[in-house]
C-alpha positions as CSV (number, residue, x, y, z in Angstrom):
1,X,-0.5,-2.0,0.5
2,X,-2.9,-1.0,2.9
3,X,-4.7,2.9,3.1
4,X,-5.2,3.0,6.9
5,X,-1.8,1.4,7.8
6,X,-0.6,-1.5,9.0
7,X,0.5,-3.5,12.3
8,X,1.4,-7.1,12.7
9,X,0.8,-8.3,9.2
10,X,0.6,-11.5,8.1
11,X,0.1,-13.5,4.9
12,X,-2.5,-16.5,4.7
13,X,-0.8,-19.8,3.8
14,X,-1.9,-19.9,0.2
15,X,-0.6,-16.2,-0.6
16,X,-3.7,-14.6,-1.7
17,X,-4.1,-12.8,1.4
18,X,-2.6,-10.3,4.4
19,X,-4.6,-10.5,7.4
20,X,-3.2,-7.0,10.1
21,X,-3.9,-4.8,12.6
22,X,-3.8,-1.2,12.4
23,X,-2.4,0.0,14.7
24,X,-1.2,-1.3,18.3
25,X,-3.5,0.3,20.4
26,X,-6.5,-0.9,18.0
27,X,-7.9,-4.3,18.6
28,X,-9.2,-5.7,15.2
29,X,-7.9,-7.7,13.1
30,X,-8.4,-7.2,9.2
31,X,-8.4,-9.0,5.8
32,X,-7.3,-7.8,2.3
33,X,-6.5,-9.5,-1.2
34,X,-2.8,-9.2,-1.5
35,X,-3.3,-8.3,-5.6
36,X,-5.6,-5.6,-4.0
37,X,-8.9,-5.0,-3.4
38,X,-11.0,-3.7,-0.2
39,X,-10.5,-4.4,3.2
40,X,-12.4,-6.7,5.6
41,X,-12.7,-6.7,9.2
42,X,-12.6,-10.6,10.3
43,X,-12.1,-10.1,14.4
44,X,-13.1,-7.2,16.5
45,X,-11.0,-7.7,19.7
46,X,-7.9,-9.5,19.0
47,X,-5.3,-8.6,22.2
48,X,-1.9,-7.1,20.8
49,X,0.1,-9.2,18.5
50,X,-1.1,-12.6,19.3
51,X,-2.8,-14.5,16.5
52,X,-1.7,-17.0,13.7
53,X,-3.0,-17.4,10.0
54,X,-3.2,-21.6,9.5
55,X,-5.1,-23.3,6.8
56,X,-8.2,-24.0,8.7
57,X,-8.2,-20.7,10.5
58,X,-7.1,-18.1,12.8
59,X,-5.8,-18.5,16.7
60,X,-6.0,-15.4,18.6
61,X,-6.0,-14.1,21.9
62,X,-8.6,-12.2,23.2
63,X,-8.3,-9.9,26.7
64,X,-11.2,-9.7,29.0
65,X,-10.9,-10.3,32.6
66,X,-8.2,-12.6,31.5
67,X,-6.8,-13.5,28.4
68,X,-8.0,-16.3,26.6
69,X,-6.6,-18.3,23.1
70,X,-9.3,-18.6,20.7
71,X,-9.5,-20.3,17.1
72,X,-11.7,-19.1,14.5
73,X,-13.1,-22.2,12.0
74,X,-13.3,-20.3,8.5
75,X,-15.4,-23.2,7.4
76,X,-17.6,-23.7,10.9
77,X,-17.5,-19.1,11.0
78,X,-17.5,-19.8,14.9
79,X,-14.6,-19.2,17.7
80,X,-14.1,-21.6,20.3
81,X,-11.5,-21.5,23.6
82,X,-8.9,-23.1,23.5
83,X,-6.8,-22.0,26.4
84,X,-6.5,-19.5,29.1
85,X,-2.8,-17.8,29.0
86,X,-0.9,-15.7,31.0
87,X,-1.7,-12.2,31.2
88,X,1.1,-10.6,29.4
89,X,1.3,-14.3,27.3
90,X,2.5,-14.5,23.7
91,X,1.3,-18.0,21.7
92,X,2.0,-19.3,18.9
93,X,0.7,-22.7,17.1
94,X,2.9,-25.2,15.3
95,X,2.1,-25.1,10.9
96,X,0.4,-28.5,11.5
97,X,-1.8,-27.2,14.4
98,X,-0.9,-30.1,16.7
99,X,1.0,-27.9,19.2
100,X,0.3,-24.3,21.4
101,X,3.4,-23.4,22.5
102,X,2.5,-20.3,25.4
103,X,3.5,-19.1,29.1
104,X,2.4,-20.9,31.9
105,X,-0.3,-18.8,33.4
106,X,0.0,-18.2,37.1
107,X,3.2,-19.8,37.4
108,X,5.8,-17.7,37.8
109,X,8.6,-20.8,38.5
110,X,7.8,-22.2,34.7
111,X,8.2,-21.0,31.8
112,X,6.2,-22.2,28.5
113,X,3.3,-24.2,28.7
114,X,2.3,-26.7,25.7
115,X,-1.2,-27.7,24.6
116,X,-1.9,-31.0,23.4
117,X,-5.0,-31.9,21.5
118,X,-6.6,-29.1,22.0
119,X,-9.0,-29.6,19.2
């Protein structure tokens, strides 16, 4: 589907779209029409295979001196923090966005951490 490969790939809720990496050691996340069409690059540094398509937008995590959950607003085209998260975290958001579901960072004696209103 893709010419330069795919990682990661994910549909967007309504279908029309796959949103992937290219590979694991590349950092950006891309956008293309599922019926075809070209490629778009939507988030330059997205760290490994942490981010989530919803209808409003895209989580993602993104590594600098630590590693930080983010949301893109497709309407607002603006990312905000939501979270730090453990250095090797993994997160994932709930399909009604009301829940981040991550590692406790820091804390090696727990386990998952949950974010409420977070918005």
């Amino acid at each position: 589907m893709t010419k330069n490969g795919g990682f990661v790939a994910v549909e967007s809720i309504d279908g029309k779209f796959l949103y992937y990496k290219t590979r694991p050691e590349q950092s950006e996340l891309w956008k293309m029409p599922v019926e075809g069409g070209p490629a778009t690059m939507i988030l330059h540094a997205v760290s490994g295979r942490i981010f989530t398509i919803t209808s409003q937008g895209i989580y993602y995590a993104i590594a600098d001196s630590s590693v930080q959950l983010e949301f893109l607003d497709f309407k607002k085209r603006s990312s905000q923090a939501i979270a730090r998260l453990s250095p090797f975290a993994h997160a994932d958001v709930s399909p009604d966005e009301c829940w981040v579901l991550s590692p406790v960072p820091g804390n090696p004696d727990a386990n998952v951490m949950l974010v409420e209103n977070f918005h």
